[in-house]
N, CA and C atoms of all chains as a GROMACS GRO file, in nm:
protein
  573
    1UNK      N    1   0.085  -0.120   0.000
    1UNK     CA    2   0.000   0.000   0.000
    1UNK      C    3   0.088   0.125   0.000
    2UNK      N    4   0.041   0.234  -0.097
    2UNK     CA    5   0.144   0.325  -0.084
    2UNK      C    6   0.079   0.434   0.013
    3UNK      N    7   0.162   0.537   0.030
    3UNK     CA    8   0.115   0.644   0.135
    3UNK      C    9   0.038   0.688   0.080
    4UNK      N   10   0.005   0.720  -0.003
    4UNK     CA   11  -0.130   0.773  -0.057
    4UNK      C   12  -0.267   0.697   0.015
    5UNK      N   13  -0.250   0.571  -0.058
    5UNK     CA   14  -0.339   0.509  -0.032
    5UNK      C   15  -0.383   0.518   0.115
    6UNK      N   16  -0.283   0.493   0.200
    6UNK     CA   17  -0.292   0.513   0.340
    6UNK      C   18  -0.374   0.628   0.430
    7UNK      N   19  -0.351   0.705   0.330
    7UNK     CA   20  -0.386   0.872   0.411
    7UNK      C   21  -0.501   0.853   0.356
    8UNK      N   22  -0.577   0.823   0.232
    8UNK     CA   23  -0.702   0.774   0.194
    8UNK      C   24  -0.810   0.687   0.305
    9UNK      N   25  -0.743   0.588   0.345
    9UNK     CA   26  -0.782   0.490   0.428
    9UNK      C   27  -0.833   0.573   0.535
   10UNK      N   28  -0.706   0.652   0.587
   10UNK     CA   29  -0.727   0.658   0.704
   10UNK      C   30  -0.849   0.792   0.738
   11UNK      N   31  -0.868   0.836   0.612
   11UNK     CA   32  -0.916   0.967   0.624
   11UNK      C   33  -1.104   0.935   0.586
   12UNK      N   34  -1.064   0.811   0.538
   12UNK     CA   35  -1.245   0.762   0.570
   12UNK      C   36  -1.311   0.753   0.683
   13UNK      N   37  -1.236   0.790   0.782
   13UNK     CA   38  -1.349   0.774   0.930
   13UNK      C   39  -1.395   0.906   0.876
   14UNK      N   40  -1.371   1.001   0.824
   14UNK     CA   41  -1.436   1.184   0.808
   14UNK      C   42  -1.574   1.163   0.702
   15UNK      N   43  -1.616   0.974   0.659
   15UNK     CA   44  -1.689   0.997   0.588
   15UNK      C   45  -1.707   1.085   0.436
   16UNK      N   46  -1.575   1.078   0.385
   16UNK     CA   47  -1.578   1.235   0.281
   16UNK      C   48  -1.675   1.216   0.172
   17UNK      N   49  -1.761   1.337   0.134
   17UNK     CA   50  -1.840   1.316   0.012
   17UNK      C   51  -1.710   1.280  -0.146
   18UNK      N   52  -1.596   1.347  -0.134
   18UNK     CA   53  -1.514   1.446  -0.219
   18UNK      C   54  -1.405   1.444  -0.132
   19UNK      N   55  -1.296   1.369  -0.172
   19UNK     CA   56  -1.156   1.332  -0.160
   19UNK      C   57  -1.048   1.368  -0.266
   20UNK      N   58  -0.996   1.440  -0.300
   20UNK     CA   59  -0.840   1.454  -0.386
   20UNK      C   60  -0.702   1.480  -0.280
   21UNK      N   61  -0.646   1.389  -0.340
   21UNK     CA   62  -0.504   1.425  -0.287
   21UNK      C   63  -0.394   1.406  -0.377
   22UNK      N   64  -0.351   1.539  -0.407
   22UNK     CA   65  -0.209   1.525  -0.507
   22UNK      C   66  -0.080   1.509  -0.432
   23UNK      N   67  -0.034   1.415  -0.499
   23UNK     CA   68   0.155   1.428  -0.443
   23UNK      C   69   0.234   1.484  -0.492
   24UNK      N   70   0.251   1.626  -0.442
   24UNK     CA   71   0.348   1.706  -0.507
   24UNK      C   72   0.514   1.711  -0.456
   25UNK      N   73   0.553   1.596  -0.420
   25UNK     CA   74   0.658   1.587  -0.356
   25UNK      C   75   0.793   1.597  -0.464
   26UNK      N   76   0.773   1.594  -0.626
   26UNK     CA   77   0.828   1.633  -0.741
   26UNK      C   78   0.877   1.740  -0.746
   27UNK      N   79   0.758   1.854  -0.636
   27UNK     CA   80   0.805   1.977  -0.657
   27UNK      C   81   0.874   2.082  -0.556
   28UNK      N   82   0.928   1.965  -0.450
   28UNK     CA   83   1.029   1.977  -0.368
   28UNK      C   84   1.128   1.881  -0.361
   29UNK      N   85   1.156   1.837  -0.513
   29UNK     CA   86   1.292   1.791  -0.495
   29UNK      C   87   1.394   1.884  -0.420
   30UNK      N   88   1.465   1.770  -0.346
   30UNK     CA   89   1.611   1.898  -0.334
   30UNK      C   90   1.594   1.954  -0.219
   31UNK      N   91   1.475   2.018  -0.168
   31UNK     CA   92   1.432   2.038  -0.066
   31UNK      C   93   1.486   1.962   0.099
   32UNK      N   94   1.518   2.043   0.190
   32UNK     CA   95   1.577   1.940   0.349
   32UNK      C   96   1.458   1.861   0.354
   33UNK      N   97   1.326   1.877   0.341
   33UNK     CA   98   1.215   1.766   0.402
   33UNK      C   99   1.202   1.645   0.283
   34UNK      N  100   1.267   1.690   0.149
   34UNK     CA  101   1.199   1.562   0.107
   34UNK      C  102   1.307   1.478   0.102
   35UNK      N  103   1.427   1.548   0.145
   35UNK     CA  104   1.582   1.470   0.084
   35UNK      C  105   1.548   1.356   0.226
   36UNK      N  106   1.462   1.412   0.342
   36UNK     CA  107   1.470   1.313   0.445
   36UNK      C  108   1.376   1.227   0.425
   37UNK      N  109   1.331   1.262   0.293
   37UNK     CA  110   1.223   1.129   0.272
   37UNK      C  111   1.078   1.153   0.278
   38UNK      N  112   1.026   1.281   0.386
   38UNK     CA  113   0.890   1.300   0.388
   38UNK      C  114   0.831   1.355   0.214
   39UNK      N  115   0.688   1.298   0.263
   39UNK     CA  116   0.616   1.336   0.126
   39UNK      C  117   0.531   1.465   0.137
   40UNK      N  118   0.532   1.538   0.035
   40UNK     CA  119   0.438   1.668   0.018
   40UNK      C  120   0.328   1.624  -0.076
   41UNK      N  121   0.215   1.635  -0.014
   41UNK     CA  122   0.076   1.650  -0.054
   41UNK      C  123  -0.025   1.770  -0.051
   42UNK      N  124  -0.154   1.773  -0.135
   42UNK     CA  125  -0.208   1.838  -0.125
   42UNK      C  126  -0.332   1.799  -0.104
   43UNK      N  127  -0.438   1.848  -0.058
   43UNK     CA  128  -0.573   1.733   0.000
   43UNK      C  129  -0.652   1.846  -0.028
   44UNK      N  130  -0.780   1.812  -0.082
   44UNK     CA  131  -0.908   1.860  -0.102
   44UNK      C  132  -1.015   1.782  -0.071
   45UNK      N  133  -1.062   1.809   0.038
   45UNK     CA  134  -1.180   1.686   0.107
   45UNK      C  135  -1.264   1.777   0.156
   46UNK      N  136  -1.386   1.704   0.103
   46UNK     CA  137  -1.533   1.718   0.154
   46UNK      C  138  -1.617   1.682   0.253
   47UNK      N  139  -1.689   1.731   0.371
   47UNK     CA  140  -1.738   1.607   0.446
   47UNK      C  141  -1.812   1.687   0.530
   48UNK      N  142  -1.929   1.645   0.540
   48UNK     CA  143  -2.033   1.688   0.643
   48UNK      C  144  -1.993   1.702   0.800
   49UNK      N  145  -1.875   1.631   0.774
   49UNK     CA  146  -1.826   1.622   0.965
   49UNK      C  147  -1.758   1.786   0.973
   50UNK      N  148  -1.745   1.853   0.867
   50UNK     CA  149  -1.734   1.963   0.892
   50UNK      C  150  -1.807   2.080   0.942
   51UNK      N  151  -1.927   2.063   0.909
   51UNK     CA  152  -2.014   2.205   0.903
   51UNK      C  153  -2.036   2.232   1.028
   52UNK      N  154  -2.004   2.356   1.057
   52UNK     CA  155  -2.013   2.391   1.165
   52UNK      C  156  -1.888   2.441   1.240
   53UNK      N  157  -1.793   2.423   1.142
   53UNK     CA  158  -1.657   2.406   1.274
   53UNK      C  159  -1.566   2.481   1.195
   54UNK      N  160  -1.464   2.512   1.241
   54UNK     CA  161  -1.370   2.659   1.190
   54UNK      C  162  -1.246   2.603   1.143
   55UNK      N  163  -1.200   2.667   1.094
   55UNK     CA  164  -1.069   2.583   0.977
   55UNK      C  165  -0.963   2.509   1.085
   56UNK      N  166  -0.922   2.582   1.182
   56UNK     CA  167  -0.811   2.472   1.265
   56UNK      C  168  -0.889   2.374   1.292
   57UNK      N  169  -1.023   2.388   1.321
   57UNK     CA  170  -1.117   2.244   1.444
   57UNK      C  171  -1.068   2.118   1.308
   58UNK      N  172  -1.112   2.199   1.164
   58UNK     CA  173  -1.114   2.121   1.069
   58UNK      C  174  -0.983   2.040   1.012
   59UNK      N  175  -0.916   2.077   1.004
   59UNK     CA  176  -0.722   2.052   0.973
   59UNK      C  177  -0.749   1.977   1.116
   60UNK      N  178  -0.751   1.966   1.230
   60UNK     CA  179  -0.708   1.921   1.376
   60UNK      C  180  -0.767   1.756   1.322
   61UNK      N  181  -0.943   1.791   1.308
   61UNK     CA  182  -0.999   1.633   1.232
   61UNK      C  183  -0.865   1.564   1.172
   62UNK      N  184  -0.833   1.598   1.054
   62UNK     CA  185  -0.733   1.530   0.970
   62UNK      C  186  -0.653   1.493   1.002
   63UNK      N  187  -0.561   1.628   1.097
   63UNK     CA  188  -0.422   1.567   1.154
   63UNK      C  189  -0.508   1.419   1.278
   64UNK      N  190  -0.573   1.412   1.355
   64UNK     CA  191  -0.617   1.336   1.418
   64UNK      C  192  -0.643   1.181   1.361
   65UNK      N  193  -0.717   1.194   1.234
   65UNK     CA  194  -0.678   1.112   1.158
   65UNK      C  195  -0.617   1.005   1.126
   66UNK      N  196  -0.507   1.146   1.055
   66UNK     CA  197  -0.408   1.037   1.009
   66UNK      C  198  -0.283   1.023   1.104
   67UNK      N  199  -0.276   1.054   1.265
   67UNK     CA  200  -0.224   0.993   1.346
   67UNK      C  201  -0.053   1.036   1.331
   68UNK      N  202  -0.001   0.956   1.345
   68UNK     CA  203   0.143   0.947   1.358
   68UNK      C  204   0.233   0.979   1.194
   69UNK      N  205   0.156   0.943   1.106
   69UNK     CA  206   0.189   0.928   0.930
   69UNK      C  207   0.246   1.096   0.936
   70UNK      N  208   0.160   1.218   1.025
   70UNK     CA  209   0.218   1.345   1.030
   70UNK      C  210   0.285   1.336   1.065
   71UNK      N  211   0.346   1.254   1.192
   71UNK     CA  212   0.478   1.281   1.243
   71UNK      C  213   0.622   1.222   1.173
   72UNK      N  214   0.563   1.179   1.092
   72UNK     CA  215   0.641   1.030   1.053
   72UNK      C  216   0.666   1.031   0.899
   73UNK      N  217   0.548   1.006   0.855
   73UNK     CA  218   0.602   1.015   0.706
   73UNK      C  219   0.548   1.140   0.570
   74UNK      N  220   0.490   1.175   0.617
   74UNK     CA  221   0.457   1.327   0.594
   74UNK      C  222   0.493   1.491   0.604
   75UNK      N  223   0.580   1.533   0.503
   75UNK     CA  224   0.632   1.580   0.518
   75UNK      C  225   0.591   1.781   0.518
   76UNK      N  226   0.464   1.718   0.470
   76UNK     CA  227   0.382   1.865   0.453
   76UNK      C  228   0.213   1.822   0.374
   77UNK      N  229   0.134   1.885   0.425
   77UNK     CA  230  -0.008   1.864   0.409
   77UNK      C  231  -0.084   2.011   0.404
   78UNK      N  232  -0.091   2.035   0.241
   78UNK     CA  233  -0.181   2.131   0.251
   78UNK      C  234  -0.336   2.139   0.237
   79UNK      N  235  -0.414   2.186   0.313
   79UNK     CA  236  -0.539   2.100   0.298
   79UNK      C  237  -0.644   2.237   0.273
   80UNK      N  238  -0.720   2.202   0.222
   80UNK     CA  239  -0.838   2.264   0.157
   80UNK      C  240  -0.971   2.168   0.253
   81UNK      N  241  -1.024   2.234   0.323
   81UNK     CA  242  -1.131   2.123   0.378
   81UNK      C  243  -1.265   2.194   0.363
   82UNK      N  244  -1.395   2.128   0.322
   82UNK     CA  245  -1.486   2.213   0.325
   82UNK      C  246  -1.595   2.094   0.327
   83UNK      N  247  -1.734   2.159   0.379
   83UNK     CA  248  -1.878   2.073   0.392
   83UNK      C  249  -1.895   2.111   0.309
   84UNK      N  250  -2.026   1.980   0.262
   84UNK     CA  251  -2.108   2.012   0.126
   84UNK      C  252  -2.170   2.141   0.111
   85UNK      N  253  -2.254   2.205   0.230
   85UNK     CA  254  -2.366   2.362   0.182
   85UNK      C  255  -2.206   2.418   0.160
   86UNK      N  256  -2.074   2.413   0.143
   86UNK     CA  257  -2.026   2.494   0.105
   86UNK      C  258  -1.949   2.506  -0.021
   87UNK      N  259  -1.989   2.409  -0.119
   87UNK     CA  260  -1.953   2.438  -0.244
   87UNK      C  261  -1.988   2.476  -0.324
   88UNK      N  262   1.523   2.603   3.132
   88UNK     CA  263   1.342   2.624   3.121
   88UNK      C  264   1.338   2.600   3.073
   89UNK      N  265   1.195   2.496   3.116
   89UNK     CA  266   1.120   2.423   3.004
   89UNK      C  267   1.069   2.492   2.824
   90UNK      N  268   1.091   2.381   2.738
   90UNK     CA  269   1.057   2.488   2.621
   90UNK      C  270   0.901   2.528   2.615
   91UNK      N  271   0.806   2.459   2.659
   91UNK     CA  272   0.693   2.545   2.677
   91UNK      C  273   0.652   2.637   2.703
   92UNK      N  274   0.743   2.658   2.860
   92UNK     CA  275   0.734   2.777   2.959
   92UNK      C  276   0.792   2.892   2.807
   93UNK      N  277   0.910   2.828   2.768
   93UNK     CA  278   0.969   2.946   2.664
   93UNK      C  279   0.861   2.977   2.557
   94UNK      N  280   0.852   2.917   2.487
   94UNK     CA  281   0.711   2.933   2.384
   94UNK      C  282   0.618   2.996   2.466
   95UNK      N  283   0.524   2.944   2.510
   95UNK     CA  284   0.418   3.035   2.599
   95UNK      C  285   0.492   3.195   2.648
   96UNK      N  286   0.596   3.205   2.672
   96UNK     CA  287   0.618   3.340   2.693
   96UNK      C  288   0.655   3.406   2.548
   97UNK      N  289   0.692   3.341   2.489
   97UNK     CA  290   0.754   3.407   2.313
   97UNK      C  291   0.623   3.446   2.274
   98UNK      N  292   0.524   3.395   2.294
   98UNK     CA  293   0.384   3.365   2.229
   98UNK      C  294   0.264   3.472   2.308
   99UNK      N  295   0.308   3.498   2.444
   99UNK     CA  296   0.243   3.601   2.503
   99UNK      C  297   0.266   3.733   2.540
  100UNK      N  298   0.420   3.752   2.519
  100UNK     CA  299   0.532   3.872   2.527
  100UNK      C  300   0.535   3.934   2.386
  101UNK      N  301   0.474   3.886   2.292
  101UNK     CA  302   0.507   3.920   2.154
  101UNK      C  303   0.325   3.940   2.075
  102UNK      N  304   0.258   4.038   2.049
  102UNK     CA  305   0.180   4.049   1.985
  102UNK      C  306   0.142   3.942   1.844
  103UNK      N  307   0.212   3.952   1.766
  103UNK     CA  308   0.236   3.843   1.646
  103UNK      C  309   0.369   3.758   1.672
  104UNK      N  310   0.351   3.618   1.672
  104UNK     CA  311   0.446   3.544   1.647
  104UNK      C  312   0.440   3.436   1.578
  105UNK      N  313   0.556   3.415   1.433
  105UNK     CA  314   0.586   3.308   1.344
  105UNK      C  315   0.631   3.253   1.400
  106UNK      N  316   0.608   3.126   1.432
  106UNK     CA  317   0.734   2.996   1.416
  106UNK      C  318   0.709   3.005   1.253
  107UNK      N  319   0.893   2.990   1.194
  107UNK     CA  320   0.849   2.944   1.043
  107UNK      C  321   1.037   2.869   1.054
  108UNK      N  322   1.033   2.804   0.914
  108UNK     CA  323   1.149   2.745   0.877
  108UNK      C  324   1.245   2.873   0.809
  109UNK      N  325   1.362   2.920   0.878
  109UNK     CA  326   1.452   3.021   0.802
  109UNK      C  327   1.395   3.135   0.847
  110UNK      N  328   1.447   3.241   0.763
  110UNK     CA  329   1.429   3.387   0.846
  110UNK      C  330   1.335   3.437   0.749
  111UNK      N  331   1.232   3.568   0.787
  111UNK     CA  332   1.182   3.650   0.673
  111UNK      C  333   1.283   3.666   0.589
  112UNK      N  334   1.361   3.699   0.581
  112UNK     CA  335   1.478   3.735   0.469
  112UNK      C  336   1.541   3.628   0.397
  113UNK      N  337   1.523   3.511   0.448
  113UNK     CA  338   1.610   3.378   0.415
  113UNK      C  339   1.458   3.249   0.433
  114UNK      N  340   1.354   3.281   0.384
  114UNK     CA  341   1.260   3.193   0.423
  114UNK      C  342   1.366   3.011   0.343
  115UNK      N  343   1.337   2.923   0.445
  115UNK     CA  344   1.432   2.763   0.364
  115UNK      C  345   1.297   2.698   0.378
  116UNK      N  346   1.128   2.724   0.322
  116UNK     CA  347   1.083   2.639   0.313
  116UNK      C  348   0.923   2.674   0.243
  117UNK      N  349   0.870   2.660   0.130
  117UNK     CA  350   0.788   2.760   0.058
  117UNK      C  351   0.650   2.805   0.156
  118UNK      N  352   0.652   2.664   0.258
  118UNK     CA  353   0.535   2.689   0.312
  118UNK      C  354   0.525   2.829   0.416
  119UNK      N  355   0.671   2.825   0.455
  119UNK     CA  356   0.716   2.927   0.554
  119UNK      C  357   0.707   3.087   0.495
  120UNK      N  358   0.787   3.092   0.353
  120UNK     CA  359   0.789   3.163   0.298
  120UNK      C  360   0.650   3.265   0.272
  121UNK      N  361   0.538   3.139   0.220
  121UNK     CA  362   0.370   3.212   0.206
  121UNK      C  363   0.343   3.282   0.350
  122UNK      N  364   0.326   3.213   0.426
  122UNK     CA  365   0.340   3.310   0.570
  122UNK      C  366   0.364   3.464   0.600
  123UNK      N  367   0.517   3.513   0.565
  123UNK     CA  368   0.553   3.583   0.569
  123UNK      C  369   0.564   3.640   0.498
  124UNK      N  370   0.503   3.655   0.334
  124UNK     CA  371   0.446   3.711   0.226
  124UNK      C  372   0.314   3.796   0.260
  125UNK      N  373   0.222   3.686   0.378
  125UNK     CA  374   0.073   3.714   0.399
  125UNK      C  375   0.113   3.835   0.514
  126UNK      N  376   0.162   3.813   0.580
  126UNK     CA  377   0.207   3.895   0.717
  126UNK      C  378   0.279   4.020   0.643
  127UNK      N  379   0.347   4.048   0.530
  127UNK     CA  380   0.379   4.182   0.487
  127UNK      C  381   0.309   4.224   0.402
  128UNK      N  382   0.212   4.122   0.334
  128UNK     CA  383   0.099   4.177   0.262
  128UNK      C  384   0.033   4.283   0.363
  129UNK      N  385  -0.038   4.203   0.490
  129UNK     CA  386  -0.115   4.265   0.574
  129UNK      C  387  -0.074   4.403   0.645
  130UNK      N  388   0.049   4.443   0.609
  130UNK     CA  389   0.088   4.533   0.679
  130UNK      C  390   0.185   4.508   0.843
  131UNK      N  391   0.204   4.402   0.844
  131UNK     CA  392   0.194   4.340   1.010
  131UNK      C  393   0.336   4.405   1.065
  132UNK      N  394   0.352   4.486   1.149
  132UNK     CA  395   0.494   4.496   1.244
  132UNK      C  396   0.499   4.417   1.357
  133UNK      N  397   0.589   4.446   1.418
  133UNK     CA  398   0.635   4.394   1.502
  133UNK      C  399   0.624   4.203   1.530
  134UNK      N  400   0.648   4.157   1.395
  134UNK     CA  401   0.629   4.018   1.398
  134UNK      C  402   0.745   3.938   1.450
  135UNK      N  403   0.741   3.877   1.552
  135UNK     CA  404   0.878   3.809   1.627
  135UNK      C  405   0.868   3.677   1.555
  136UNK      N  406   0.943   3.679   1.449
  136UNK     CA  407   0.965   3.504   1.369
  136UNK      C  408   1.086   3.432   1.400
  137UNK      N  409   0.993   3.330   1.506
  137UNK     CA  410   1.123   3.238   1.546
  137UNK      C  411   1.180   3.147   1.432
  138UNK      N  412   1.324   3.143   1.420
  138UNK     CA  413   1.323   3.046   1.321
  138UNK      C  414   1.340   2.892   1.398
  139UNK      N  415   1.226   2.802   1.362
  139UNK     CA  416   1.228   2.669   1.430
  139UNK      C  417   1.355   2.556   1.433
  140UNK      N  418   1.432   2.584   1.273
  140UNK     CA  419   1.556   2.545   1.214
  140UNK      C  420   1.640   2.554   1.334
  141UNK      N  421   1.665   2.639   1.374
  141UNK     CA  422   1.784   2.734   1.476
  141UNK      C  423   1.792   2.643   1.617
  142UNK      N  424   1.656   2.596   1.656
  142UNK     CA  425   1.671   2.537   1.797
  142UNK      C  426   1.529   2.392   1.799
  143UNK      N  427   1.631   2.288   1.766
  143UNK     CA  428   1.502   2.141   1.775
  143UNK      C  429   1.437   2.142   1.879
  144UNK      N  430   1.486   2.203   1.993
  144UNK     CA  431   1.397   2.184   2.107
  144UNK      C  432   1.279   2.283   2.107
  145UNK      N  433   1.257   2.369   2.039
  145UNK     CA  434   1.154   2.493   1.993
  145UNK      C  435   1.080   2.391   1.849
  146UNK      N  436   1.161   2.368   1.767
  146UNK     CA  437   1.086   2.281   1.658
  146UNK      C  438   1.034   2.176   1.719
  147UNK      N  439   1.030   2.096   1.775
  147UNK     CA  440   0.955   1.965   1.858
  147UNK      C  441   0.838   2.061   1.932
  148UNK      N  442   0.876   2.101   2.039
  148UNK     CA  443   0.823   2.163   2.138
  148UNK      C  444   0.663   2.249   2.065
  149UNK      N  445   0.710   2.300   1.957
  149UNK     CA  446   0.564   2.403   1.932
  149UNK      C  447   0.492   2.352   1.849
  150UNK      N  448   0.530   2.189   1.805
  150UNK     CA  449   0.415   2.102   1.758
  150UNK      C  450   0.343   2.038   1.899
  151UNK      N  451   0.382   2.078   2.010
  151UNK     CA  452   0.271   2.006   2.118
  151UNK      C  453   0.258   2.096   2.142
  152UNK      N  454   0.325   2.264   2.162
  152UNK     CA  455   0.229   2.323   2.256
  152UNK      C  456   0.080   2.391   2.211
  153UNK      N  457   0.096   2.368   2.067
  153UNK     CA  458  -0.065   2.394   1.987
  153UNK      C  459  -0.147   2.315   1.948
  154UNK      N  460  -0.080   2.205   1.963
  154UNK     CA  461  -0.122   2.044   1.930
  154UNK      C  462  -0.144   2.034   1.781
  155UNK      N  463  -0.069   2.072   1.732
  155UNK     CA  464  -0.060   2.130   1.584
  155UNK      C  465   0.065   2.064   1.502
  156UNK      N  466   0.070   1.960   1.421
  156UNK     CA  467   0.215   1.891   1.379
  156UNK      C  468   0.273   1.977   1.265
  157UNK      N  469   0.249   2.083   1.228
  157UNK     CA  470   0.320   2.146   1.123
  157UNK      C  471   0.352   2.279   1.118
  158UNK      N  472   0.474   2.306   1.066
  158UNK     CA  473   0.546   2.423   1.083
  158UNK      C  474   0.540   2.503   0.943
  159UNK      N  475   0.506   2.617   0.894
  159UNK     CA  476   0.445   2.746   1.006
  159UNK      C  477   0.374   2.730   1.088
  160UNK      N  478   0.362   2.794   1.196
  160UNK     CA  479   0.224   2.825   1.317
  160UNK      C  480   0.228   3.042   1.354
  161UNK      N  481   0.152   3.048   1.322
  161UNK     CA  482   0.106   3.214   1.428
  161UNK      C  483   0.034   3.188   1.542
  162UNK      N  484   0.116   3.285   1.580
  162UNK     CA  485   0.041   3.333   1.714
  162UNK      C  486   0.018   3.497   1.695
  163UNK      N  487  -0.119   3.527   1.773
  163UNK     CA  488  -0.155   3.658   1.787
  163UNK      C  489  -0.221   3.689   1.899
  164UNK      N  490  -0.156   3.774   2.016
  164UNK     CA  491  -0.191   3.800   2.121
  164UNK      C  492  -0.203   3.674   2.173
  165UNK      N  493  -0.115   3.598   2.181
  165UNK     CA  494  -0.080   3.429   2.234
  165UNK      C  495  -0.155   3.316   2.205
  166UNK      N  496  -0.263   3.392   2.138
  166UNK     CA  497  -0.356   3.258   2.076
  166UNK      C  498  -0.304   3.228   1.904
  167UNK      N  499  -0.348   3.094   1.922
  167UNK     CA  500  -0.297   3.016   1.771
  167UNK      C  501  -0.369   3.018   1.743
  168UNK      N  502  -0.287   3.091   1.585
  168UNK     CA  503  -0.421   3.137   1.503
  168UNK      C  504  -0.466   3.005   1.399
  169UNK      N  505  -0.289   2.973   1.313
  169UNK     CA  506  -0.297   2.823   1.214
  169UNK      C  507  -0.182   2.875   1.170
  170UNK      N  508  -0.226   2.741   1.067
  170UNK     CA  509  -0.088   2.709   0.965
  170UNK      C  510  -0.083   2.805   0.831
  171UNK      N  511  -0.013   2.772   0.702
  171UNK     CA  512  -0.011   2.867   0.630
  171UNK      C  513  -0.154   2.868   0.553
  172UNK      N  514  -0.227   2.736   0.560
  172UNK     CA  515  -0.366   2.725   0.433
  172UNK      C  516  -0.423   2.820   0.514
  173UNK      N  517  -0.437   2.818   0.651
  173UNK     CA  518  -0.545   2.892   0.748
  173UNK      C  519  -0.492   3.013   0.743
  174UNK      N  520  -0.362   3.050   0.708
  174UNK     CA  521  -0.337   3.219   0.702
  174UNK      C  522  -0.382   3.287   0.506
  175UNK      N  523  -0.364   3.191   0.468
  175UNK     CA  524  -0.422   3.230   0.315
  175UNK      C  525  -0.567   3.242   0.337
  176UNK      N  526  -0.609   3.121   0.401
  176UNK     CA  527  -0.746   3.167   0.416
  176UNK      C  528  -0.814   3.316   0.451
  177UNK      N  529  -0.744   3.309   0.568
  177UNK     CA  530  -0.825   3.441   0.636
  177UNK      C  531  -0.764   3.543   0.551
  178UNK      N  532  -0.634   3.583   0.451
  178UNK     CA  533  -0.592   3.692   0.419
  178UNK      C  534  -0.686   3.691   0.332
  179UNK      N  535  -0.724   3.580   0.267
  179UNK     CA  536  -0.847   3.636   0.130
  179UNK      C  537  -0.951   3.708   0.171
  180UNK      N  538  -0.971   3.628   0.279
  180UNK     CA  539  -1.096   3.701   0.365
  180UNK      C  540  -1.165   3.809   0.404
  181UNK      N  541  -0.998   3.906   0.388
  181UNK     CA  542  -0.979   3.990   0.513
  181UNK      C  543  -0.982   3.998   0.635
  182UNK      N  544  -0.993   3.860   0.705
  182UNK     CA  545  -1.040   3.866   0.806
  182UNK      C  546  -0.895   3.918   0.902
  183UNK      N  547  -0.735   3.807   0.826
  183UNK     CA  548  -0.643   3.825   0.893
  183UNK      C  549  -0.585   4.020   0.899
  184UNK      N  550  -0.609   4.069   0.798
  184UNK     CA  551  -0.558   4.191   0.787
  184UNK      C  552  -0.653   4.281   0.914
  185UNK      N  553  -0.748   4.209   0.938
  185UNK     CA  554  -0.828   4.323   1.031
  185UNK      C  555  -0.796   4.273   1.149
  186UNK      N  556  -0.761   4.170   1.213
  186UNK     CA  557  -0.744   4.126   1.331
  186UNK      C  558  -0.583   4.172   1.329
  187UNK      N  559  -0.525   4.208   1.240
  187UNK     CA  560  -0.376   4.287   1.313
  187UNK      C  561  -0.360   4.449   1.300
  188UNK      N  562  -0.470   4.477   1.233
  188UNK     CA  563  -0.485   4.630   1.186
  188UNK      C  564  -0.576   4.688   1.335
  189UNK      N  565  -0.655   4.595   1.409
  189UNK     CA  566  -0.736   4.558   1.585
  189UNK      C  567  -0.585   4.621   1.667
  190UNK      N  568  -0.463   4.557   1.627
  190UNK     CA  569  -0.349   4.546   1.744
  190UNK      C  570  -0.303   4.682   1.705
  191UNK      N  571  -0.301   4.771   1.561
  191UNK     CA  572  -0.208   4.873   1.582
  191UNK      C  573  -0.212   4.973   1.691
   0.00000   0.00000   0.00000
């Protein structure tokens, strides 16, 4: 399973209507975080477990998530998070 | 002293504060860099940007004391505000430019 897949997995407890995640880790070659191996992503997720709640509560969901993979093999996560009434 | 005790005072002694990777002048990391693009967009003085690079025990340390695993972080008037998506956010907003234009 690759990390992708993983952060997918793990990001189904949020129920998402609308999941993308790009790996832009191409575009930090060269870079100190990726030469150590972490991966750069970008996430666009949808999910009713949002509404209601303010952009850190929302990013906090995710990092919660996906657990230790932030501490560990993730080297940057930019996230776009939003509920459905908001697209 | 504990690095908390240090953070919590960097963070409450200081109106605006970056943790970011590298200096405003020397940003070493793009995410860090947007940060401090948004913060001179906004007009912002007196911004105390720690560089996290400089001391691991400040880089470890201010992913627990916000409970927050990623570097950039602001602080404003000692509360955490977010990371860099959450500072793009609010600059589109306006929301961030008015909550430091509140401190002048």
């Amino acid at each position: 399973m690759t990390l992708a897949d993983e952060i997918q997995r793990r990001l189904a407890v949020l129920a998402p209507e609308q999941l993308e995640l790009i790996d832009d880790s191409a575009l930090h070659a060269g870079h100190a975080g990726a030469r150590a191996g972490g991966k750069h992503f970008r996430l666009t997720i949808v999910a009713a477990a949002f509404a209601g709640k303010n952009t850190v509560a929302r990013h906090r969901m995710i990092y919660d998530a996906l657990g230790e993979l932030m501490h560990r093999d993730i080297h940057a996560l930019a996230i776009q998070a939003r509920s459905p009434e908001e697209l | 002293m504990d690095v908390q005790k240090i953070i919590h005072e960097q963070v409450t002694s200081n109106p605006v504060v970056l943790y970011m990777k590298g200096t405003p002048q020397m940003p070493r990391c793009g995410f860090s860099s947007t940060a401090v693009q948004i913060l001179q967009a906004c007009g912002a003085r007196e911004v105390l940007a720690v560089d996290v690079l400089a001391d691991e025990n400040i880089r470890q340390g201010i992913k627990q004391y916000a409970n927050w695993p990623t570097i950039p972080q602001l602080y404003i008037k000692g509360e955490f505000i977010g990371g860099s998506d959450i500072m793009r956010e609010m600059y589109e907003s306006g929301e961030l430019r008015q909550m430091l234009a509140e401190m002048a």
